[in-house]
KOLTI-378516 format. One line per 5 residues: number of its first residue (from 1); their letters; for each residue x, y, z of N, C-alpha, C. Coordinates in steps of 0.05 Angstrom, whole numbers. Layout:
<pts>
NUM	A	X/Y/Z/X/Y/Z/X/Y/Z ~ ...
</pts>
This chain:
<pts>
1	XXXXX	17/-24/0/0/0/0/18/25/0 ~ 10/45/-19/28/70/-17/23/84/2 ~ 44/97/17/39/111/37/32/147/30 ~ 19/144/58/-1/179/48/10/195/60 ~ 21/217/51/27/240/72/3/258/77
6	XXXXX	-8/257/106/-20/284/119/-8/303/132 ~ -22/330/120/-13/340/142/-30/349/170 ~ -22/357/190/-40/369/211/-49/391/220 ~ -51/407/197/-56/428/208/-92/436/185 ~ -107/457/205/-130/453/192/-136/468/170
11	XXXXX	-159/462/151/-160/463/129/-176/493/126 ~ -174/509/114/-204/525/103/-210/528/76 ~ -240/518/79/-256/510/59/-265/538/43 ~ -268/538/19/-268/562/3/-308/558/5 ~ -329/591/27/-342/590/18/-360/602/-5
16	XXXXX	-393/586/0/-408/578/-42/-436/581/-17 ~ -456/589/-45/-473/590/-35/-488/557/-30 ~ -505/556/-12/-521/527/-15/-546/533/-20 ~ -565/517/-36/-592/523/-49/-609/512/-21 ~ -628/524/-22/-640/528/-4/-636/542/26
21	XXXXX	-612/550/29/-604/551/57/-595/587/59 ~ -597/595/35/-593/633/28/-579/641/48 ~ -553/629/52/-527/632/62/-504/621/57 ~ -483/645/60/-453/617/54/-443/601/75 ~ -437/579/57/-428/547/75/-404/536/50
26	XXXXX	-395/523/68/-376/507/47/-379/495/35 ~ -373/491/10/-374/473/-5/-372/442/5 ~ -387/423/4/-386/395/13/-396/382/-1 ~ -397/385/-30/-416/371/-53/-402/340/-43 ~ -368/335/-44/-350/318/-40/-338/318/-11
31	XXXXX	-342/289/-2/-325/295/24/-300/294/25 ~ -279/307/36/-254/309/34/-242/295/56 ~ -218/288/54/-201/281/74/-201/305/102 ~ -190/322/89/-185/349/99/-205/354/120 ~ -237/352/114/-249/356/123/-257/338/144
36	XXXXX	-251/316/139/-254/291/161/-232/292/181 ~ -198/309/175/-184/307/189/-194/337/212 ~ -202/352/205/-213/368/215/-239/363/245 ~ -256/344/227/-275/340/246/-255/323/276 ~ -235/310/268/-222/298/288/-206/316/303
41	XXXXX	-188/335/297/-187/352/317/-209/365/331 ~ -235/371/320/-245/380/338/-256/359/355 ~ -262/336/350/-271/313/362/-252/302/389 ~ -233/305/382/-209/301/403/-194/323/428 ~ -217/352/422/-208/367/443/-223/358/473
46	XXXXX	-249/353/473/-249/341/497/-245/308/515 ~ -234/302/491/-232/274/496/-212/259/492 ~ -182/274/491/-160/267/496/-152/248/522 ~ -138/235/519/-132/207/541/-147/192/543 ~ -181/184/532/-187/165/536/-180/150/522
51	XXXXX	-186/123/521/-179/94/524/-187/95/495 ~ -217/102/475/-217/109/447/-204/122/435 ~ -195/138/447/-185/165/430/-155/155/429 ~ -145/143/455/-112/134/453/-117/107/429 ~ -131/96/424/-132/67/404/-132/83/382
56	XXXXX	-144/101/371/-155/111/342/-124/127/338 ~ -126/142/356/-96/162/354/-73/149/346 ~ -65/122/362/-47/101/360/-31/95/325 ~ -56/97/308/-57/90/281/-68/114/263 ~ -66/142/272/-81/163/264/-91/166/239
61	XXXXX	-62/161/227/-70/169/202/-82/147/175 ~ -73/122/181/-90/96/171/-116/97/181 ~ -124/98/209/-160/93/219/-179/125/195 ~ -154/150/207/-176/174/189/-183/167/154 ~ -162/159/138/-167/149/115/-178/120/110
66	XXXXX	-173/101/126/-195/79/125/-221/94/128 ~ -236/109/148/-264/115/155/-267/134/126 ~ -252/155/116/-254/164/92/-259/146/68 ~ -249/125/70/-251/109/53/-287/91/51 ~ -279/88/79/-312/74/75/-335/96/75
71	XXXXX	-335/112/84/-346/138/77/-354/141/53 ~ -337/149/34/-338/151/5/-355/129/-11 ~ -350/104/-1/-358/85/-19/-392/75/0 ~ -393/89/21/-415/82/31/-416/59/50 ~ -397/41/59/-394/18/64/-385/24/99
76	XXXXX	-385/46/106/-389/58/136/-414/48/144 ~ -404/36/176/-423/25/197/-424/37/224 ~ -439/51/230/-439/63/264/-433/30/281 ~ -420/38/305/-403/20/318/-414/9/349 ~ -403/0/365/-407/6/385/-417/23/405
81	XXXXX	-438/21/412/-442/50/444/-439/38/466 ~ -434/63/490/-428/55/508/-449/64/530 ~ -464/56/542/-490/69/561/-483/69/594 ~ -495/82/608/-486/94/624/-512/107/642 ~ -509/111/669/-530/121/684/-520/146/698
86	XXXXX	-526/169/703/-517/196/720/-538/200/740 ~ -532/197/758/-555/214/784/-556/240/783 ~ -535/256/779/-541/288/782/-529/303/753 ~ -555/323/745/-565/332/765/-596/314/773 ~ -604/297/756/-620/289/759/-622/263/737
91	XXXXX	-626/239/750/-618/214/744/-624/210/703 ~ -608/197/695/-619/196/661/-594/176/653 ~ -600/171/627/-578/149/614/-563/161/597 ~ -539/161/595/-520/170/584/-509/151/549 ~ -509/158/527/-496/136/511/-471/156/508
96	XXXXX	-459/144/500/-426/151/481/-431/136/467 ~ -424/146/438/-412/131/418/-383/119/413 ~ -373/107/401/-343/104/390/-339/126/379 ~ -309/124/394/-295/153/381/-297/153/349 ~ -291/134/337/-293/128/315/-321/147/302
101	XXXXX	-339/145/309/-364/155/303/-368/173/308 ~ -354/190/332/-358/211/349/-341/233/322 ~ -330/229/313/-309/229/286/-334/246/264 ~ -349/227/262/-366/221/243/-391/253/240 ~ -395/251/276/-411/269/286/-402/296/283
106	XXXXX	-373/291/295/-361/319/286/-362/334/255 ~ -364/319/237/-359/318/212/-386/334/200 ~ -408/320/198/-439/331/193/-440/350/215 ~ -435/354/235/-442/384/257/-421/409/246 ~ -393/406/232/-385/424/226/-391/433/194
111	XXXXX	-408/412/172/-417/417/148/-447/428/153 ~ -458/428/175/-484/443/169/-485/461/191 ~ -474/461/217/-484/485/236/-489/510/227 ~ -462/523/208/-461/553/207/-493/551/185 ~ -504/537/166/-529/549/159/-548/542/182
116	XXXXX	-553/523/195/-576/524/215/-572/544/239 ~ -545/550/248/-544/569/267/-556/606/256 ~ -557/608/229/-561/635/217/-594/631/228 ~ -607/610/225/-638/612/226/-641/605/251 ~ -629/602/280/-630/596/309/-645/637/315
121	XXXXX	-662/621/334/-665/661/346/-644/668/367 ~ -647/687/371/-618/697/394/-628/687/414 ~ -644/678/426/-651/670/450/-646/637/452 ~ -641/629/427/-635/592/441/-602/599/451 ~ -607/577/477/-577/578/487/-570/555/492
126	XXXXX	-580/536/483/-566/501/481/-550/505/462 ~ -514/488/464/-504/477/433/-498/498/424 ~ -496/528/424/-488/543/412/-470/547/418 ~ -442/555/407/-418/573/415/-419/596/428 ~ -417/606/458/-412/627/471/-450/638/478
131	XXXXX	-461/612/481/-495/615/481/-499/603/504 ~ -491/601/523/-492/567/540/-507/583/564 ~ -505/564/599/-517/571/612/-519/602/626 ~ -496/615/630/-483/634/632/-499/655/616 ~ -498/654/591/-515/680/564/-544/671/571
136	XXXXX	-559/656/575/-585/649/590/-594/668/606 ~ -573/652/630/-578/666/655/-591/703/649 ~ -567/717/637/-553/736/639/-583/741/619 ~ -597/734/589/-619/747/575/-631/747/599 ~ -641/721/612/-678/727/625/-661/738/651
141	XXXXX	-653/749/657/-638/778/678/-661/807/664 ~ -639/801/639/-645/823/631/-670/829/611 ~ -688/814/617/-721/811/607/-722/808/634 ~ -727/802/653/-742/808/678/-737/840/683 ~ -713/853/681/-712/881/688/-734/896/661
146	XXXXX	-719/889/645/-735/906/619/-770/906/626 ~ -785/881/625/-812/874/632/-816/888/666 ~ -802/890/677/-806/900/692/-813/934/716 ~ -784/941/682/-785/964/686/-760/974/715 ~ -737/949/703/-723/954/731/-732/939/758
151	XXXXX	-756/932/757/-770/920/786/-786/944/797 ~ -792/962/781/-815/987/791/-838/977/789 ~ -849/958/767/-879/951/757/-873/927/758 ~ -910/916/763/-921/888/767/-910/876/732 ~ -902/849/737/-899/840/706/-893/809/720
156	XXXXX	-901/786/698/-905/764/708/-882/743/692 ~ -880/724/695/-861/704/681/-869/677/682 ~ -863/659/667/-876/635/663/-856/613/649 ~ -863/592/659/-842/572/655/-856/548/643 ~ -847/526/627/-856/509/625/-838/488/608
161	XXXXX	-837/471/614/-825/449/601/-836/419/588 ~ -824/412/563/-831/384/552/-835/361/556 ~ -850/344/563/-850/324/566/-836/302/553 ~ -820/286/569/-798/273/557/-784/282/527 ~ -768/298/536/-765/308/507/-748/296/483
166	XXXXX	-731/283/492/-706/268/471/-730/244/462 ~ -738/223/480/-751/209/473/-777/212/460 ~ -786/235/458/-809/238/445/-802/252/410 ~ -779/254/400/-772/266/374/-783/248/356 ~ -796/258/342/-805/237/319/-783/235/291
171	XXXXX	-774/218/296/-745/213/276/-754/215/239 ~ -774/221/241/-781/224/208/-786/250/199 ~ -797/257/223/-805/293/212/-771/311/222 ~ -754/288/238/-729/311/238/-717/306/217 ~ -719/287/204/-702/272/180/-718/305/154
176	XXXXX	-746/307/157/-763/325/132/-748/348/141 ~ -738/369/170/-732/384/176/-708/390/172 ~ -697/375/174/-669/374/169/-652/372/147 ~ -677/359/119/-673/359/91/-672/384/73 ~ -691/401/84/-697/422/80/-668/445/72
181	XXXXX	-654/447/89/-624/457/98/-601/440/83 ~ -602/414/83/-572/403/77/-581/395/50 ~ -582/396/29/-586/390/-7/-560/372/-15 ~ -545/368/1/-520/355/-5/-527/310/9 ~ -528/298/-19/-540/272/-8/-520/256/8
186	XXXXX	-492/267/0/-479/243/27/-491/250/47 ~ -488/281/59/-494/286/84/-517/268/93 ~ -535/275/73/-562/262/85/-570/233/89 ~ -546/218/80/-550/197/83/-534/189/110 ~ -512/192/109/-507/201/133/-511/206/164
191	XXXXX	-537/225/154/-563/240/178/-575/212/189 ~ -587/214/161/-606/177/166/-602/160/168 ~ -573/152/175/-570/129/184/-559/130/217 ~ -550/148/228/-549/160/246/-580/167/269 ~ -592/176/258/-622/174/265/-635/152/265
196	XXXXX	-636/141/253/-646/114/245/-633/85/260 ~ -606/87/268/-587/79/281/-609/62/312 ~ -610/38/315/-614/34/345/-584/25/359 ~ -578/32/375/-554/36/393/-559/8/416 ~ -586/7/422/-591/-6/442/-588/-41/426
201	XXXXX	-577/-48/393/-574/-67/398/-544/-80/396 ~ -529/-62/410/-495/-65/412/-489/-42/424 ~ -488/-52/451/-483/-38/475/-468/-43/495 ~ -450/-33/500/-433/-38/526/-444/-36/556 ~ -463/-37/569/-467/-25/592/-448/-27/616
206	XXXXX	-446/5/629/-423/5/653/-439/8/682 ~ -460/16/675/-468/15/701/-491/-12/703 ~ -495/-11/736/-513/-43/745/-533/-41/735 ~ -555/-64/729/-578/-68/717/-602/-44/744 ~ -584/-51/766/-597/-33/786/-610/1/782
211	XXXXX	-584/2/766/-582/37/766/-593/39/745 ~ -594/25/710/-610/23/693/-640/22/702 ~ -651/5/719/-673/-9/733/-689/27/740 ~ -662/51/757/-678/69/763/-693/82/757 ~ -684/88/729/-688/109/705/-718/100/705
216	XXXXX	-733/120/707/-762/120/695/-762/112/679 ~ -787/95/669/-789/80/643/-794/98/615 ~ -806/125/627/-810/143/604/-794/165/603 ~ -772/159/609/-740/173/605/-727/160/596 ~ -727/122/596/-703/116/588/-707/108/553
221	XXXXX	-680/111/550/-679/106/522/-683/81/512 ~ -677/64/536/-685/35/526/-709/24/526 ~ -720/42/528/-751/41/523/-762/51/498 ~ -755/77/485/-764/91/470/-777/76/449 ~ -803/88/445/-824/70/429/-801/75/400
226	XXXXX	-817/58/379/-793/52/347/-803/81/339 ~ -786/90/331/-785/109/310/-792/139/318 ~ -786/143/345/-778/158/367/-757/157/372 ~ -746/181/386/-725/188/411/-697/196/395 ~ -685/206/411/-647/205/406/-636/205/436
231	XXXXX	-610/183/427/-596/175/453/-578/203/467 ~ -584/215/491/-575/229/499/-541/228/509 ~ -525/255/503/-492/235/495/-482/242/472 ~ -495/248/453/-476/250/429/-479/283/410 ~ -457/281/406/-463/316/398/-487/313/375
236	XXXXX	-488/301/360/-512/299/342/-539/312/354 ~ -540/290/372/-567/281/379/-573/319/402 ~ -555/334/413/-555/359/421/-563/376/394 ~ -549/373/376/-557/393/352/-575/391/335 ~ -580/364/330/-611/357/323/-633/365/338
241	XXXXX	-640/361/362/-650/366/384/-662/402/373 ~ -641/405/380/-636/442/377/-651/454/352 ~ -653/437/328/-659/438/304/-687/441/305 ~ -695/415/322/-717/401/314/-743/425/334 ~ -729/436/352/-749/457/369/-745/485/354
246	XXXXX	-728/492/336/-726/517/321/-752/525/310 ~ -763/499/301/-794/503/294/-809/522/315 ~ -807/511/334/-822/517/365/-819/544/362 ~ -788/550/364/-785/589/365/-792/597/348 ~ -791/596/319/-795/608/300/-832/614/306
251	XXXXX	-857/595/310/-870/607/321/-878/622/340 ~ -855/625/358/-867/636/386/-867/663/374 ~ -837/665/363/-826/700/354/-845/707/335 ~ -846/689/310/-853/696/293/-889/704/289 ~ -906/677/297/-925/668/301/-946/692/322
256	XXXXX	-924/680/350/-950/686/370/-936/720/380 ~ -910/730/372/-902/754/372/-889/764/398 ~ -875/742/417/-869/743/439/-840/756/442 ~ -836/781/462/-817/784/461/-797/783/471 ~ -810/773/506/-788/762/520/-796/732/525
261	XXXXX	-776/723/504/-779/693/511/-746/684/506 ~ -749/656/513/-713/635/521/-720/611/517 ~ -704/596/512/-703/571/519/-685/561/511 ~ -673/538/537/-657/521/541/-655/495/540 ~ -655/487/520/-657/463/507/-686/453/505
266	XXXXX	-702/437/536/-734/436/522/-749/448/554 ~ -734/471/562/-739/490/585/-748/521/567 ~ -768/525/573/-782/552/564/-788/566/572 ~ -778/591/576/-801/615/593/-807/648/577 ~ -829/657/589/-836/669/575/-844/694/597
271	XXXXX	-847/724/588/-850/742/604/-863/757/589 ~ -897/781/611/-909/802/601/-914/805/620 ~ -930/832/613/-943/848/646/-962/837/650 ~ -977/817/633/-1017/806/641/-1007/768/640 ~ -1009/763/658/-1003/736/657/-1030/722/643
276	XXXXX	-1070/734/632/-1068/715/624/-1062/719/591 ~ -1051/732/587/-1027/735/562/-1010/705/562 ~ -1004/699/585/-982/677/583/-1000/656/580 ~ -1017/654/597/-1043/630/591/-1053/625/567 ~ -1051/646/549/-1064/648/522/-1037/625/508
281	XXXXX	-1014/644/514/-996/627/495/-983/607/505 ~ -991/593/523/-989/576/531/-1001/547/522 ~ -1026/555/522/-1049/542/501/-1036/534/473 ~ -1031/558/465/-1022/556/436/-1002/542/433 ~ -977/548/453/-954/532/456/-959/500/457
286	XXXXX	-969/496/470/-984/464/472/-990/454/446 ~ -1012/472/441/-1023/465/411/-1010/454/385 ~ -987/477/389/-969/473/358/-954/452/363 ~ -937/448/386/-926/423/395/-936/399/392 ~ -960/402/397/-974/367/390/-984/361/360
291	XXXXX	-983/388/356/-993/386/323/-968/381/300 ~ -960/394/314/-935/410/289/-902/379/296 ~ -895/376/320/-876/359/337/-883/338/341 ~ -909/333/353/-914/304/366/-916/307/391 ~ -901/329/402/-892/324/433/-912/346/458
296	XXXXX	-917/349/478/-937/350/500/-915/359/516 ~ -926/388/529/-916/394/551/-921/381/573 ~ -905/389/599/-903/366/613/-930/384/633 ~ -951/369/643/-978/386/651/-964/386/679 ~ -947/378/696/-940/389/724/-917/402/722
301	XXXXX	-912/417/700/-881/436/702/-883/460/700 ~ -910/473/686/-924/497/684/-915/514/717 ~ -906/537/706/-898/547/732/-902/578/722 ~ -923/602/735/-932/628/728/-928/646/754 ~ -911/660/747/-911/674/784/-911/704/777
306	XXXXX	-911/718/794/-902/741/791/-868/747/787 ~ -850/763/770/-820/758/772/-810/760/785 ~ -815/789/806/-798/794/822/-800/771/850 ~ -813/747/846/-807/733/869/-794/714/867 ~ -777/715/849/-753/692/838/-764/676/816
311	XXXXX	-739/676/796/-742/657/770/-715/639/775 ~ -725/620/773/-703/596/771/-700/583/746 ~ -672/593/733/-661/584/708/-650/581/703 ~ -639/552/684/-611/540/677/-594/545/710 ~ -604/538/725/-591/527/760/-578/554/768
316	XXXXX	-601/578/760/-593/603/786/-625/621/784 ~ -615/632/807/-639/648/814/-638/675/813 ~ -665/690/793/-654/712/782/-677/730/808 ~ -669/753/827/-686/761/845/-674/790/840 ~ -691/814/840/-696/843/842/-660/845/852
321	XXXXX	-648/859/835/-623/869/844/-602/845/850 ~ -599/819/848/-587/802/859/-600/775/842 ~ -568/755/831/-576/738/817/-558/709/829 ~ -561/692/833/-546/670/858/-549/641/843 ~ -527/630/854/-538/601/846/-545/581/859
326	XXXXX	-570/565/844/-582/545/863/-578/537/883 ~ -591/538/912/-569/519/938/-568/498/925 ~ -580/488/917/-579/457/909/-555/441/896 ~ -543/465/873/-518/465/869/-490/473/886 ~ -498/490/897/-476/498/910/-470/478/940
331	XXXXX	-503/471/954/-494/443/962/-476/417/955 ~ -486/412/934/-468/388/919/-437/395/922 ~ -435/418/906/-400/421/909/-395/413/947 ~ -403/431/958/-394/420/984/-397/392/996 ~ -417/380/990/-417/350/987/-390/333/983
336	XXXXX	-382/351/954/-361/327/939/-340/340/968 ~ -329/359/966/-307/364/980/-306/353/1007 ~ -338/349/1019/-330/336/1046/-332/301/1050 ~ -349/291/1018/-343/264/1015/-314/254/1008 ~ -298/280/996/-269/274/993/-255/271/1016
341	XXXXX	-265/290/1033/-242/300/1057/-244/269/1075 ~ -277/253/1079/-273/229/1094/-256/209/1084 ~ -257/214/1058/-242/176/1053/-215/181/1066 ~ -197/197/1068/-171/193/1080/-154/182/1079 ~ -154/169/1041/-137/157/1026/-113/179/1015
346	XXXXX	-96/157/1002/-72/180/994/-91/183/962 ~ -73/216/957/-79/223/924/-66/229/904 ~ -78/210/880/-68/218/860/-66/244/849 ~ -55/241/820/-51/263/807/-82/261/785 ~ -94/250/781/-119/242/769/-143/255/790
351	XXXXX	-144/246/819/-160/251/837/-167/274/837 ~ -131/289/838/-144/316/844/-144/338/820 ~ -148/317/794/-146/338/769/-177/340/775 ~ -185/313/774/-220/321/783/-227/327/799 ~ -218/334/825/-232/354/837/-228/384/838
356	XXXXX	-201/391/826/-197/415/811/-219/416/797 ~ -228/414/775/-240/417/755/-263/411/767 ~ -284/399/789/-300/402/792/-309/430/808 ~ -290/436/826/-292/465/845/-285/481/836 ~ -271/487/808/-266/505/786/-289/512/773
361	XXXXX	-302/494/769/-320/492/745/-353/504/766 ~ -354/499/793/-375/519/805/-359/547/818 ~ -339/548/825/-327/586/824/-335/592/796 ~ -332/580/777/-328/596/752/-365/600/745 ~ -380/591/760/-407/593/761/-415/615/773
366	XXXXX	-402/612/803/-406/632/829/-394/667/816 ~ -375/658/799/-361/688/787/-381/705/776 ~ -403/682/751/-421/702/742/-438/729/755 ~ -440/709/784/-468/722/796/-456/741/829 ~ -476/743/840/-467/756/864/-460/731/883
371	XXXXX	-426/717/890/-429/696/898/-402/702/917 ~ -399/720/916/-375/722/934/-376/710/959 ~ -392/713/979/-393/695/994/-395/661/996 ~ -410/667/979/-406/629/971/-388/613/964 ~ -367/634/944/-342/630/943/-323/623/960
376	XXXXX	-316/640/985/-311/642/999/-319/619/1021 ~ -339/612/1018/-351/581/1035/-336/568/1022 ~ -324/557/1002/-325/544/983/-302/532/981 ~ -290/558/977/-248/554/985/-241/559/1019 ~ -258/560/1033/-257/555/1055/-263/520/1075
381	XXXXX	-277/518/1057/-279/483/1057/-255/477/1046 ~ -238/475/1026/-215/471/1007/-193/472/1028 ~ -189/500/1048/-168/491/1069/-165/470/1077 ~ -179/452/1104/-176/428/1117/-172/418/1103 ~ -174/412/1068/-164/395/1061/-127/391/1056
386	XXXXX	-114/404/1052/-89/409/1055/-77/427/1071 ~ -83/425/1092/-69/437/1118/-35/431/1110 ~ -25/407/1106/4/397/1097/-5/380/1082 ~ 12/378/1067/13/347/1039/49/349/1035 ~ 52/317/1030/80/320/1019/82/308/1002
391	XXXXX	98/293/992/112/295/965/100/273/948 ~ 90/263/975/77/232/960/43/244/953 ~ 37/267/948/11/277/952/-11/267/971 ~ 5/262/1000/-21/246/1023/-28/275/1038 ~ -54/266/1038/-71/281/1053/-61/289/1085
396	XXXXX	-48/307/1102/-47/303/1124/-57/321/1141 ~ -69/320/1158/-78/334/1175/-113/349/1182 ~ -125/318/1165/-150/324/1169/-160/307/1189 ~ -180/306/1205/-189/297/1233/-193/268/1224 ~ -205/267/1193/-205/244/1183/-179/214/1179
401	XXXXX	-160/226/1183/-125/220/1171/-114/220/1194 ~ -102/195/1194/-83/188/1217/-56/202/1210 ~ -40/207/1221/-11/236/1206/2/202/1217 ~ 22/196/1195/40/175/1207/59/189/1202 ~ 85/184/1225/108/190/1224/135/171/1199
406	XX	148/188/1183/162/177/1168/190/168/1183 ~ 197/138/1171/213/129/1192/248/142/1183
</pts>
């Protein structure tokens, strides 16, 4: 076999208009190498050192032109998943794909986002670049003041969310939605086999039949009636997702003429001065959803208050002059740090990358908002845990930890 030279560094694609999509995108009539080596760097920024990513990497440049290869000729098979259970924040099943495929995902999410992101409204903040919980938070802040008038006038807010939402996607009308946009047929073939894809019959499972067993039956994916759902886990199934409710906004804005409205993945709220304004579109909201989606709000999530008595969104609480995050979250962190501090084992360099990164990752939460004090709880718990450490990274001097003398 002749050998190939790649190189590594990334490509840019000269853009062309795409028919139907009355924006520029790259050209992808043909899939390129280039472009597949691409989707793998981006596929490999958060998922460096695992156990996939070290096997695929191992042989980089034979596995990227084999999958190019079967690609091209069509003779590509989605692979292995791996499923999984999470308790927090609130219990659900996790899939991974093979990196291999995760490859794949990357590939179709960087050939079609920039036209589906032109037709996103400013208010979705799932899946977007620099849109996430944080730009959320920070809009319905600033629609509670605006509707409000600062907090001078009565003005109301309203919440509501979907009923099982991943599992309730109807996989044919995202397949019609999603046709619409991509005119290019690998892609779409691609799409649909991916969608169409059951996962659940070549599966790895890591967690016990127990913790599978917890999952509500109308959450889990291994339930999802045929020709329903997407496995929660894979960047696809986030951007599809995202796609598939664009409908949703495009009427609220467009349709029912709402101006302060958000939503976070299949979390909605909506703000006016006459709440039954919100009742009205609430109705309607329902309506188009079962008509237009398939899918049913969830009838005990409906939540209409007045604003200024707290909105709880994307896990903080937006209140008159002052915006905080969840106790519920900010419990947990302290949780982990004091379930760390009992075991009273020695630590790795792994242990405490993750718990860096977990107590990083709520300061960098607490930063947004008025949290200074919490902060301050926070890294104040963090002392007792290294009062002294030495070289061997052991924990010493917590009430928990016997201090042994070195001989």
């Amino acid at each position: 076999m002749t050998a190939i030279r790649i190189t590594t560094t990334r490509t840019t694609i000269t853009p062309s208009a795409v028919p139907g999509g009355g924006s520029p995108s790259p050209k992808l009539s043909v899939l390129t190498l280039e472009a597949l080596f691409d989707a793998y760097f981006d596929c490999r920024k958060h998922k460096r050192n695992s156990l996939n990513h070290l096997a695929y990497e191992m042989e980089l440049e034979r596995n990227t032109v084999q999958l190019w290869r079967d690609l091209e000729s069509g003779s590509y098979e989605i692979g292995q998943s791996i499923a999984f259970v999470v308790q927090y924040p609130k219990i659900r099943e996790i899939w991974a794909a093979d990196f291999r495929d995760r490859v794949v995902h990357h590939l179709i999410y960087n050939a079609i986002r920039p036209r589906f992101e032109k037709s996103f409204i400013r208010d979705t903040y799932a899946c977007i670049p620099g849109r996430g919980v944080h730009d959320g938070m920070r809009r319905v802040s600033h629609f509670a003041r605006s509707v409000t008038k600062s907090w001078s006038a009565p003005a109301y807010a309203m919440k509501a969310d979907i009923a099982n939402f991943f599992n309730s996607i109807d996989n044919e009308r995202l397949i019609e939605i999603l046709g619409k946009r991509v005119p290019e047929k690998w892609i779409m073939d691609l799409i649909e086999q991916i969608i169409h894809h059951n996962p659940r019959l070549d599966v790895i499972r890591q967690s016990t039949p127990e913790m599978f067993a917890s999952v509500p039956t109308h959450k889990s994916f291994m339930h999802a009636p045929s020709g329903r759902g997407l496995p929660i886990g894979n960047l696809t199934s986030q951007f599809f997702a995202n796609v598939y409710l664009n409908e949703l906004d495009q009427f609220v804005k467009h349709k029912l003429k709402v101006r302060y409205y958000g939503r976070y993945v299949d979390d909605i709220i909506l703000f006016h001065e006459d709440a039954e304004v919100l009742n009205g579109w609430y109705d309607e909201i329902k309506d188009f959803l079962y008509d237009n989606l398939g899918m049913q709000l969830h009838p005990n999530k409906k939540w209409l208050n007045r604003a200024d008595v707290g909105i709880d969104f994307v896990g903080f609480v937006i209140k008159p002059g002052r915006t905080y995050l969840r106790q519920m979250s900010l419990s947990r962190c302290k949780q982990r740090i004091r379930a760390w501090e009992k075991k009273g084992a020695l630590v790795d360099e792994h242990v405490l990358a993750g718990l860096s990164a977990s107590v990083n990752s709520y300061l960098g939460m607490l930063r947004q908002v008025d949290g200074y004090n919490a902060r301050k709880s926070v890294c104040c718990g963090l002392e007792n845990l290294f009062i002294r450490a030495d070289e061997g990274y052991t924990k010493i001097g917590s009430k928990h930890t016997k201090v042994q003398k070195r001989p």
